[in-house]
N, C-alpha and C positions, 0 to 999 in steps of 0.2 A: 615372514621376512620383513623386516623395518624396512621404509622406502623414503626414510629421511636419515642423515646422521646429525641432527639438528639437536646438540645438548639441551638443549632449553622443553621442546616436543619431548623426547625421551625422558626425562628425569619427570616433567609431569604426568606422560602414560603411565609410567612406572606405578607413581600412585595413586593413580586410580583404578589402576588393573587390583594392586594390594587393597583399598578400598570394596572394590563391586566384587572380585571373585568371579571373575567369567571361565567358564570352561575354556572356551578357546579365542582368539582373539584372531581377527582378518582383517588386515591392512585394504583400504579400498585403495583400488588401483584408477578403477576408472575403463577399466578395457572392457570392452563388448562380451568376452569371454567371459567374465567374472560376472556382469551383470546378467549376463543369462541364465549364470547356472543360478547367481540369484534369484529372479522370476521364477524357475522351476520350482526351486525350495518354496518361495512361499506362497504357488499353487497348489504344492503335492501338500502341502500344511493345513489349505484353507485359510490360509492369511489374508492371500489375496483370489480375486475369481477371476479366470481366463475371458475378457468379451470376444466376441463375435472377431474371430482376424481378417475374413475376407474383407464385412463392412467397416470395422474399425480395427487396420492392423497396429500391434504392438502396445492394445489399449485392455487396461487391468482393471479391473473392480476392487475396492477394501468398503469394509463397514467397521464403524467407531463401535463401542461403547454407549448405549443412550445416555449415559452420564455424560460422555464427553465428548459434545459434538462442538464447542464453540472454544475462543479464548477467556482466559477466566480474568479479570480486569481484579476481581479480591483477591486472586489469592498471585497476582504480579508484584513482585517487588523489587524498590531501587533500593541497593544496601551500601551507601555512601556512607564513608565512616563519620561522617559530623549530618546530621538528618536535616540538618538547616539546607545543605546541599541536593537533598532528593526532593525539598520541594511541597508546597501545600498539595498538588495535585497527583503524587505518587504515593503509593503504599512502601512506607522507610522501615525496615530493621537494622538494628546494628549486628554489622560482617558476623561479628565474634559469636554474636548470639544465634543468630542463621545457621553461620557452619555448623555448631552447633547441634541446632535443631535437626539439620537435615545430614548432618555426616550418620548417622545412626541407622536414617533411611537407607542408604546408599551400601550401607555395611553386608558383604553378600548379595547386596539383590541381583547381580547377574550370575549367580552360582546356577546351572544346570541350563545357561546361556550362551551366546556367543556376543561378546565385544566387536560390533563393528568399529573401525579410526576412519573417519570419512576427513580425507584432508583437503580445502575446497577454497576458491576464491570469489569473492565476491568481488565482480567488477570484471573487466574484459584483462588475458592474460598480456601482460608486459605493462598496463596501465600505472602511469606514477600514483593515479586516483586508486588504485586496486587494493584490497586488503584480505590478507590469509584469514581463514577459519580450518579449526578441527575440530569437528564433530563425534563423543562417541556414542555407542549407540546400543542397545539390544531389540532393534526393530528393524527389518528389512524394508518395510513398509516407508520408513527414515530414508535408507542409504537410498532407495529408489524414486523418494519424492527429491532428495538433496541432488541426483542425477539430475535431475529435471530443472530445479529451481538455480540450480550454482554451477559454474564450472567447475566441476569434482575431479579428484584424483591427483596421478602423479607430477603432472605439472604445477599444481596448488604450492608443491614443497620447494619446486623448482622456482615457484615467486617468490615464495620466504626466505628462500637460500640457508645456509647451514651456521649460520651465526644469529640470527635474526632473534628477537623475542616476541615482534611485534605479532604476535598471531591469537585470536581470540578461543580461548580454552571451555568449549559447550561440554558438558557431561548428561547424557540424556538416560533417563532409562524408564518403561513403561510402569515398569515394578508390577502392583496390583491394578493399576489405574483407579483405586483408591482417592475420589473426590475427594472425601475428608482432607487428605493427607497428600495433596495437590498441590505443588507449589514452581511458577516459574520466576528463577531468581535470578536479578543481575548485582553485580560486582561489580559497576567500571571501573574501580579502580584498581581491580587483580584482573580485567580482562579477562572476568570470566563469568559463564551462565549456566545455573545447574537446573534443569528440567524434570520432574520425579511424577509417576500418577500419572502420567496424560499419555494417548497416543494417538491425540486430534493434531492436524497440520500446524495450524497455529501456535501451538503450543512446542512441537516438537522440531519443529525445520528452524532450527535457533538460528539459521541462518538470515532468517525473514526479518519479523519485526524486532525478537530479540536482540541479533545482531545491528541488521542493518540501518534499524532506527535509533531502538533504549542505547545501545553500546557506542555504534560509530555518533550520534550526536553528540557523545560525550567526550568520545575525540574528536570528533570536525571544534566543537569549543579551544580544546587547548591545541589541534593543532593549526586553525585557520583555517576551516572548510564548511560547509555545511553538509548534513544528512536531512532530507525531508521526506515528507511522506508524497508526493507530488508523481502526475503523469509527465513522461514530456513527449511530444509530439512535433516533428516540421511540417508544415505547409509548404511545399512546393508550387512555384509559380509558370505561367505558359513558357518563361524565358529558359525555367530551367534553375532558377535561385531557389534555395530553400534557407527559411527561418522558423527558429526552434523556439518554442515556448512549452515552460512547465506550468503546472496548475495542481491547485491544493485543494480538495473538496473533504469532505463528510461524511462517511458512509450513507448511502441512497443517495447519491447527488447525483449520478453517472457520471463518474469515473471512470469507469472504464472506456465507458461508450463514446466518452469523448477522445480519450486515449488512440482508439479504432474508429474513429468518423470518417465515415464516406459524405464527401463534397456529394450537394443539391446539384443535379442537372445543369441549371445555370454556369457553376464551376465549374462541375465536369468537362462540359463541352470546350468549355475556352480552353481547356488543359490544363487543369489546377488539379494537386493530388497532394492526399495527405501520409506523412509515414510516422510511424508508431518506436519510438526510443523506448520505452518504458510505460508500466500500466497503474505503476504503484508507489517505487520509491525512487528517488533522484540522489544522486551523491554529486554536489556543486563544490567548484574552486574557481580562484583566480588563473586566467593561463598567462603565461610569458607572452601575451600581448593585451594584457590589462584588463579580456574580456572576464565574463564567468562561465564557464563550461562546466557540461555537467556530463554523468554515467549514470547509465543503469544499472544498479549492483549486481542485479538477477539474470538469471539466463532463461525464465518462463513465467507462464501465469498461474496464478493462486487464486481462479476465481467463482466466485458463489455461482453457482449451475442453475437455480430458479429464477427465471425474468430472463432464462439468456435465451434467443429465437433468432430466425430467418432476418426479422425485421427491425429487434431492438439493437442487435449486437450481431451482425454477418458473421465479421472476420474472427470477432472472440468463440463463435459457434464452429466458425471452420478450422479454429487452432485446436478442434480435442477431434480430432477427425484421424488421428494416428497419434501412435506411441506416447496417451494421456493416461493417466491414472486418476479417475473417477471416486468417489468417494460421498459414503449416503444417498447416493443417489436411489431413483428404482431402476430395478431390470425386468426386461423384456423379456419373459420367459420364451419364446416363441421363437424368437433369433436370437438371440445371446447381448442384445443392443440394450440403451438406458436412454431413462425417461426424468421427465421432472417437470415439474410443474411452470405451465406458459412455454414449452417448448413448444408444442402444437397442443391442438383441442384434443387429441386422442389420446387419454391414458390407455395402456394398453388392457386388453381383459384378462390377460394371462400373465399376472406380473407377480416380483416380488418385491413388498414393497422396503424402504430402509434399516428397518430392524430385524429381516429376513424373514415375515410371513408370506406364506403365498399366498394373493386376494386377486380378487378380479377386481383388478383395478377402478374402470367404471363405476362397479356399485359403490367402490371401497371412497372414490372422491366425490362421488354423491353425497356421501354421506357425510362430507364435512372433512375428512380426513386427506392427510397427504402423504403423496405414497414417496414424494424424496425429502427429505429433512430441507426445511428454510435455510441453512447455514450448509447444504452440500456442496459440495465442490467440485474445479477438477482440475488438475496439477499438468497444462500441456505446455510444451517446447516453445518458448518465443517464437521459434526460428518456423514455425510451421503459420505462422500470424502473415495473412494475403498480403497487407501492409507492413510488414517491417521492415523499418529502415537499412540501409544499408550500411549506415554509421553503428548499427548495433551493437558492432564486436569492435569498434574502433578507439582504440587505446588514449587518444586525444579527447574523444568525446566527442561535445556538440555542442556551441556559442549561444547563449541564450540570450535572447531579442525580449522575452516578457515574462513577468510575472503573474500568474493569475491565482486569484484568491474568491472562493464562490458557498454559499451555503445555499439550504432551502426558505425564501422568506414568501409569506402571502402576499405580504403590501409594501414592505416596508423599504427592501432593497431593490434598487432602480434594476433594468436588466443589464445596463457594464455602467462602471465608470472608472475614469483613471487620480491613481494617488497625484496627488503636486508636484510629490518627489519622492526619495527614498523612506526619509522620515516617515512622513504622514503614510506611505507604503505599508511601514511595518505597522502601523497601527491597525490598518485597514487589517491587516493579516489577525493582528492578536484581537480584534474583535469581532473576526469571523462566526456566526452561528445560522443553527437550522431551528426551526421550529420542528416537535412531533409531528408525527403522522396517525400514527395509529394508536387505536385506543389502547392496544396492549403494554403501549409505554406508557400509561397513564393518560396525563390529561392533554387531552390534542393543543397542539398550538403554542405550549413552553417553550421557552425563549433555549436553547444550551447552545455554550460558548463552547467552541474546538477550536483555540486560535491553531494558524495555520495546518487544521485539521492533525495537532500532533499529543492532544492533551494525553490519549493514553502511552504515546509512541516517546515522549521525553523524557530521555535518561537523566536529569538532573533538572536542577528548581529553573520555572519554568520564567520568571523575572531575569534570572541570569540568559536565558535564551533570547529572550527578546534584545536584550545587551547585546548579545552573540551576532544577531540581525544586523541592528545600528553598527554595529564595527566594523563590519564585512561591506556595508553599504558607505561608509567611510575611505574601506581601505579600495572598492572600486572607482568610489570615486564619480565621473563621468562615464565611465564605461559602466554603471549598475545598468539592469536593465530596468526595464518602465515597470510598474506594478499595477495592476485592476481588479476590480471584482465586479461580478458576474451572478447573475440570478435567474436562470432558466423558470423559474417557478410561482412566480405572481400570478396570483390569480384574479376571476372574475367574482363577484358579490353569491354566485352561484357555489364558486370555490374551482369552476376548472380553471386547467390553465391555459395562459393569452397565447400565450409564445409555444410553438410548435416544439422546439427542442430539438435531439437527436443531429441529423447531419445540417440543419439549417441552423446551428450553433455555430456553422462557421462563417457565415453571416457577420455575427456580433467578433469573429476572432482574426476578421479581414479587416474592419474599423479599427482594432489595436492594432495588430502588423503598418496599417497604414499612419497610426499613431507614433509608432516607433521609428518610422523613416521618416516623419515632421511632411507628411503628403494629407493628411484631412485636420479638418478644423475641430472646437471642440468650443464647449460654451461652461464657463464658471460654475457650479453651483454651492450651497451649501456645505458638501459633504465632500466635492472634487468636481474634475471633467467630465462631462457629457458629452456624449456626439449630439450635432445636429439630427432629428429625426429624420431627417432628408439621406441623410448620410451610413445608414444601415438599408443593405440593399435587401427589399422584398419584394422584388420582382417576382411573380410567378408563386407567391405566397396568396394565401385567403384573411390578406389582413393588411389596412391601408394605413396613411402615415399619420390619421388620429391615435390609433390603437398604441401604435409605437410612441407616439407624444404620451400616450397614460404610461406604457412601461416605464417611462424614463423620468415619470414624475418624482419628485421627492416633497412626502408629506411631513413639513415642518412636525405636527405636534408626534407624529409617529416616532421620527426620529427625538426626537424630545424627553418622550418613553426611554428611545434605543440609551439613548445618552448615561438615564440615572442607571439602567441597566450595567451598562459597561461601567461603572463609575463604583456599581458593588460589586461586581464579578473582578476590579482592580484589586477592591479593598486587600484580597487573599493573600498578594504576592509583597505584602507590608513595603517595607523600606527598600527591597530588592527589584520595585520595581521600576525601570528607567522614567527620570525627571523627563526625558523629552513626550513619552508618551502622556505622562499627566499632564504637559502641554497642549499634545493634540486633540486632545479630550476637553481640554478648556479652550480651545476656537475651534471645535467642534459644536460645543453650547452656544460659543458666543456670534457664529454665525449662525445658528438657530434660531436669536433674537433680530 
């Protein structure tokens, strides 16, 4: 039974039901009822594994395909009908040719299936910021992760209302899960995203990046908004005030960890507490009082399970503690529980590990091996997060006070500093990068640029986004918020690192707050503002206010380096990329001299 009369919805199911051929077709509703007999189904199937309900109730197990355990960045495509618009740094086909390619695939492949319609919102329900999605689907594994990540169901259609077209048209189907033959595609300009071959998260919850980065960025452009990939977080003070700030990191930056920081002792005590809006993507506007307010599009976390512990990440360890769905991970033959590597030192001895052998664990990571997949995951409830906000589900959103913009550098990035202004802001943004890490990515220590950590996530040419920044920061006006960047990661000649990280990150995120209310001082440099070392509190730290004078050093010829850097990685975006930044890149050098 259709659970929309929404001409626009119905005339495109239509054909794509004529397209896939599904045996049967099930409207997601959304109710407890419907989801459970779900779970049932894709226990009795072996889709999914039952864990352990005493110690983790309402928590599932799934394993991927070894083929396909990550997002595949080859085989993503923006299919903007002029390719000057998708940009030097996305994979372009023309619509015509796409469809194409992949209607063929799609022909039949749910024949001896079921069509889930997962009709879903992203953003909190009644939000002006809110935007519909319909997902379809022949994976339960889908309809159960999109429970999780989106508000799903009957109310989705109740946001769209029965006139509406604006709702984003995902077509998903696992088919063979055929790498070859693998493609995640976007359309912005038919609002639409067809997912074929995959039935890893990343690839199939179209709701995530697909959606709510490649797509809505492409409308936040023509309609006045922005989409980023960014955490946002309040700081709560003894009074009782709380200020919101978003942050754009890198993958391995700690992202998340910053997202869920528990305040050092020091803060604690006075009554300082941190709360958790979002862990990944931010959806920013202007509000009817000039400020920028943002949303969380999501309703849970999407996040990699190895390095998550007691000590790195609490709150992100105690949100899979009920009703999470697991994924690659290992299990706990012994109690029905999972494991993964850097949870504790105990692999278990009676385990199985990701690809579903049974090993004794121990010997099995002695020997080099990993019993859960680098890229495992687990897909748990926001709402189960020790810190989350209370603005979570609040249709207004949340005012935001700062901007931060942070990579991983050895030497070269001071540990904060603040932009000038808007302007030089966005720069700071678009020439964010991390050095490698590991050898496995090649040669340790290459320089890659992710301006505002969105190179794979931008739905259109990424010159024009930068534009997109500057107009926004134009149309706020004096009400922007302040912008900085931030480097947890300098190290010492040895290569550790100076600066502790983790919850005394909020350290360095009290100096901006205090930045933003014009209450601490800051000192000119080169490159922007600097606190006074005096002025980052490290009370009760193992590091005195030399230490903090090196972090905050800024070495002329390093950045000097930095400079021709950024001046080739411009080269890319030719004539599309905004004159103010070729500016700021030129007294960038010329305060270098």
């Amino acid at each position: 039974m259709a659970l929309t009369n929404n001409p626009n919805v119905l005339k495109w199911l239509d054909e794509m039901i004529a397209l896939t051929t599904p045996d049967k077709v099930v409207w997601i509703d959304g109710s407890e009822e419907q989801l459970k007999a779900l779970k049932e189904e894709a226990i009795a199937t072996g889709e999914m594994i039952e864990l352990n309900q005493e110690k983790l109730p309402g928590c599932l197990y799934h394993r991927t395909e070894p083929n396909d355990v990550a997002r595949v960045e080859d085989r993503t495509f923006i299919c903007s009908r002029n390719k000057e618009d998708a940009g030097p740094t996305n994979n372009w086909c023309d619509p015509k040719e796409m469809y194409a390619k992949l209607t063929p695939m799609y022909n039949g492949v749910m024949k001896g299936r079921t069509m889930y319609v997962i009709p879903y919102t992203m953003g909190p329900i009644g939000s002006v910021m809110t935007k519909v999605g319909v997902e379809l689907t022949d994976s339960i594994y889908v309809v159960l992760n999109m429970d999780i990540m989106t508000r799903m169901g009957t109310r989705a259609f109740e946001q769209l209302g029965d006139e509406s077209n604006d709702f984003v048209r995902g077509l998903h189907s696992k088919a063979n899960v055929d790498p070859e033959n693998r493609y995640i595609v976007h359309f912005p300009e038919d609002n639409a995203i067809w997912s074929i071959n995959s039935a890893y998260g990343g690839n199939v919850l179209l709701g995530k990046k697909c959606f709510a980065l490649r797509i809505a960025s492409y409308q936040g452009k023509n309609e006045g908004w922005m989409a980023e990939h960014m955490l946002i977080l309040g700081i709560e003070n003894p009074q009782g005030e709380v200020k919101y700030i978003t942050a754009a990191f890198p993958s391995a930056c700690g992202k998340t960890n910053l997202a869920m920081l528990i305040p050092p002792e020091i803060y604690k005590e006075k009554g300082y507490k941190v709360w958790t809006v979002g862990d990944d993507i931010a959806w920013m506007r202007q509000g009817p009082d000039g400020r920028l307010w943002a949303i969380n599009p999501e309703n849970g976390f999407f996040g990699v399970a190895p390095g998550t512990n007691e000590n790195s990440n609490f709150n992100a360890l105690e949100s899979t503690k009920k009703n999470t769905i697991f994924t690659n991970v290992a299990i706990n033959n012994d109690d029905m529980t999972v494991w993964w590597e850097k949870l504790d030192k105990n692999p278990p001895e009676n385990a199985t590990e990701w690809k579903g052998a049974k090993v004794n664990g121990k010997e099995y990571v002695a020997e080099g091996n990993k019993l859960a997949h680098p890229n495992s995951r687990f897909t748990a409830p926001a709402i189960n997060c020790p810190c989350i906000s209370d603005k979570f589900n609040d249709p207004q959103g949340v005012p935001i006070s700062a901007i931060i913009f942070g990579g991983r550098r050895a030497k070269t990035a001071p540990l904060v500093y603040q932009a000038r202004d808007w302007q030089h802001g966005v720069f700071v943004g678009s020439i964010m990068a991390s050095e490698t890490t590991a050898a496995a990515a090649g040669a340790v220590g290459v320089v890659r640029r992710d301006p505002m950590a969105m190179l794979p996530f931008c739905g259109y040419h990424m010159g024009d986004y930068f534009q997109h920044w500057l107009d926004m920061g134009e149309k706020l006006g004096e009400n922007a918020p302040k912008i900085f960047n931030v480097n947890w990661f300098r190290t010492d000649d040895e290569g550790n690192f100076i600066w502790p990280g983790f919850g005394d990150n909020m350290r360095v995120l009290m100096w901006i707050l205090d930045r933003c209310e014009g209450k601490a001082d800051a000192v000119e440099t080169a490159i922007g503002y600097e606190p006074k070392a005096e002025d980052i509190n490290i009370e009760g730290l193992d590091i005195d206010l030399e230490v903090v004078k090196g972090l905050l050093d800024v070495d002329k010829d390093l950045w000097k380096e930095d400079a021709a850097g950024i001046e080739e990685f411009y080269k890319k975006f030719g004539d599309r990329l905004p004159k103010e930044l070729k500016a700021e890149l030129e007294t960038l050098k010329k305060n270098l001299d």
